[in-house]
C-alpha positions in Angstrom: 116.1 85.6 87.2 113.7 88.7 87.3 116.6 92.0 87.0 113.9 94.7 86.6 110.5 94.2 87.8 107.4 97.1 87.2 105.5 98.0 90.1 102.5 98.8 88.5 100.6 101.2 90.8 100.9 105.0 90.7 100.5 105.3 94.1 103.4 106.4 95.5 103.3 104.8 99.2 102.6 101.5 97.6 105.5 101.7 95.5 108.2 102.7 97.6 107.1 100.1 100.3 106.9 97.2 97.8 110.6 98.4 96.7 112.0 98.1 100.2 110.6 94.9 100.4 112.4 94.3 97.1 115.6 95.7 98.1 117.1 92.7 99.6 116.4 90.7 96.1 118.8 92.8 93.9 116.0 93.7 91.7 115.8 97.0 89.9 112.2 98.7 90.2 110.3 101.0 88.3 107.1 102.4 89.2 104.0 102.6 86.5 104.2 106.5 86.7 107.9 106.9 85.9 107.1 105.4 82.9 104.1 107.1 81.9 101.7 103.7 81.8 97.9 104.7 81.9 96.3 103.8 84.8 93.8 100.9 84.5 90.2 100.8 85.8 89.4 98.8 88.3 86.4 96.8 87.4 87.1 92.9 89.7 84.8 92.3 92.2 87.6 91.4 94.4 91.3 91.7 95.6 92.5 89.1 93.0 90.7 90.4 90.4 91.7 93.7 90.7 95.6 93.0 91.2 95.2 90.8 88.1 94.2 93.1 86.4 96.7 95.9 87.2 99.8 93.4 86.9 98.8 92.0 83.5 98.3 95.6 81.7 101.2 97.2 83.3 103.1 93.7 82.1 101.4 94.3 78.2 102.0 97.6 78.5 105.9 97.8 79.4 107.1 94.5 78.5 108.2 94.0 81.9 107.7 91.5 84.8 104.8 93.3 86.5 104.2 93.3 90.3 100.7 94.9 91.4 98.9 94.9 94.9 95.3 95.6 95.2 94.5 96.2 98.8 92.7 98.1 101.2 90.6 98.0 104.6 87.4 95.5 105.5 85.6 96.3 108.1 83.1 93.4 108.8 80.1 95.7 111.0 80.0 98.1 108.1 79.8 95.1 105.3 82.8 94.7 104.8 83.7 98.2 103.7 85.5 99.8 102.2 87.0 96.5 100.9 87.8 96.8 97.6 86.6 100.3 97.1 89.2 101.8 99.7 91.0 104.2 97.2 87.2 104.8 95.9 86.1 105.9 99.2 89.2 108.7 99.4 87.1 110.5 96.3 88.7 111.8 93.3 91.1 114.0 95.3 92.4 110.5 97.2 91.7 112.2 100.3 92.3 109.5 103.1 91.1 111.8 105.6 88.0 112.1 104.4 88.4 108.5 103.8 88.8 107.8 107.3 85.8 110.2 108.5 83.4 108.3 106.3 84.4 105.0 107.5 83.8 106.3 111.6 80.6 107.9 110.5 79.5 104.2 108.8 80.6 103.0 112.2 78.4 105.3 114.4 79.1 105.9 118.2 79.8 102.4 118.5 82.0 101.4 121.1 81.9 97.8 120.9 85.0 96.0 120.5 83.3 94.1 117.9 82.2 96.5 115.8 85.5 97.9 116.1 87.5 94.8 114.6 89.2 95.3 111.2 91.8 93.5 109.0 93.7 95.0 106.1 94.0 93.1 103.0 96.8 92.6 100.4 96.8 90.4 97.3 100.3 90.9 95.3 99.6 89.8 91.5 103.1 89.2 89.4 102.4 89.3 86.1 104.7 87.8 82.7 104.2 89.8 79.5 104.0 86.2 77.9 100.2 86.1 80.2 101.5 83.8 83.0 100.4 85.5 86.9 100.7 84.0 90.0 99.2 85.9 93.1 99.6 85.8 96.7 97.2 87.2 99.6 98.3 88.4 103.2 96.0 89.8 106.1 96.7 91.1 109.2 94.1 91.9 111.9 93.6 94.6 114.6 91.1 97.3 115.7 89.8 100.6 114.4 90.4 103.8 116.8 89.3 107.2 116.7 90.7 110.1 116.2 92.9 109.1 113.9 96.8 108.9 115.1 100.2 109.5 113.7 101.6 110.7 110.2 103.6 107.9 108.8 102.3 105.4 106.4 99.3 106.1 104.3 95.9 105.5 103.3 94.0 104.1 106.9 97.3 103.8 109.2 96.3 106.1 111.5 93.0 105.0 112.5 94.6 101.1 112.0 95.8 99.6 115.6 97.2 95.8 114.8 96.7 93.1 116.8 99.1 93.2 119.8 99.7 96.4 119.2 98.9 100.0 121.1 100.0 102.2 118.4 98.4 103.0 114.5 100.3 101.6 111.6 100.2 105.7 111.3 102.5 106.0 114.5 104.4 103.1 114.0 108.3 102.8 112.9 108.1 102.4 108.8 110.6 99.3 109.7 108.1 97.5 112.1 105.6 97.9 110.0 107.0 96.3 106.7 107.6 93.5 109.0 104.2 92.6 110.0 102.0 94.6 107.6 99.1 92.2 105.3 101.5 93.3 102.3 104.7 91.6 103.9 102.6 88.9 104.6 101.9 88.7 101.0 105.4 89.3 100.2 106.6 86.3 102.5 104.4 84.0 100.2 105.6 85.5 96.6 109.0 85.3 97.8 108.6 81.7 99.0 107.6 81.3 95.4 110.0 80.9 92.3 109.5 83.8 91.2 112.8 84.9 91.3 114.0 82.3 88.8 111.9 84.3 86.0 
C-alpha cells in the first residue's frame, strides 16, 4: 500500500487537482516543490515520454512513489499544437494568456467548427524508486472559443468548451470538472490499476 505518494510537478494547479483526486485513497501527498526537487527538462517527443520522465527523477530523487502528468492542449488544424509544448508556448514567464492569444492567432479568423475542435490530453506516469512505471492516458474532447471565459482552472480552461458542454473548463464548477476532465479520465484508469497495493 502506497501511504505517501510525490506528485512530481511544480505546477501548482496540477498538484492540487491530482491531490483531490487522491483524497479519497488516504494517501498523503507531497508536491516536488515542497521538497525542493529540481525540475527536469523535458526532452520526449510525446505525452508518455515526458510523464516518464518526470515520475522516474522525482521517484530517484525523493525515494518516494512518484506520480507525474504530462499534458496539455492539441489542436488538430494548427498541427496538433501546442501538444506537448503547451507550458512551452506560455514562455518563460508561464503566461497562459499569452498562451491562449498565440493559439487563436495560429487559428486565424476561422470560424469553422472544424477548425475549432480540440481535445486536451493527460498521461499520468507512477513511478517506483526501484525503476518499475506504469502509465495511463485520458482525453476528453470539445471546442475552442474566443475570448477567453472564466477564472477558474488553469492553463487553457477558459478558451476550452467540452463536449456537451456551453461553458469553459475556466467557468466551470472545480467539482464538475475533476469529474470529466482528460486527467480524471486518466485517473479512472490508474486507479483501476493496483497501484494501491504498492
Amino acid at each position: 500500500m502506497i501511504e505517501k505518494l510525490l506528485i512530481a510537478s511544480h505546477n501548482q494547479g496540477k498538484v492540487r487537482e491530482i491531490a483531490v483526486l487522491l483524497a479519497p485513497f488516504d494517501i498523503a501527498t507531497v508536491g516536488a516543490a515542497e521538497l525542493g526537487l529540481p525540475e527536469p527538462e523535458e526532452t520526449g517527443d510525446t505525452f508518455e515520454a515526458n510523464a516518464a520522465l518526470k515520475a522516474e527523477a522525482g521517484a530517484q530523487a525523493s525515494g518516494l512513489v512518484a506520480l507525474s502528468d504530462d499534458s496539455g492542449l492539441v489542436v488538430p488544424a494548427i498541427n496538433g499544437d501546442p501538444g506537448i509544448y503547451s507550458a512551452r508556448w506560455a514562455g518563460p514567464a508561464r503566461d497562459f494568456n499569452f498562451a491562449m492569444e498565440q493559439v487563436q492567432k495560429a487559428l486565424g479568423t476561422s470560424k469553422s467548427p472544424g477548425d475549432r475542435a480540440a481535445h486536451f490530453v493527460a498521461v499520468l506516469a507512477l513511478a517506483w524508486p526501484d525503476g518499475r512505471t506504469q502509465m495511463f492516458r485520458g482525453e476528453v474532447y470539445g471546442r475552442l472559443t474566443w475570448p477567453p471565459r472564466g477564472d477558474r482552472g488553469f492553463g487553457y480552461d477558459p478558451m476550452f468548451v467540452p463536449g456537451g458542454y456551453d461553458i469553459t473548463f475556466g467557468e466551470m464548477d472545480p467539482d464538475e470538472k475533476y469529474r470529466i476532465s482528460h486527467r480524471a479520465r486518466a485517473f479512472e484508469k490508474l486507479v483501476a490499476s493496483p497501484f494501491l497495493k504498492g
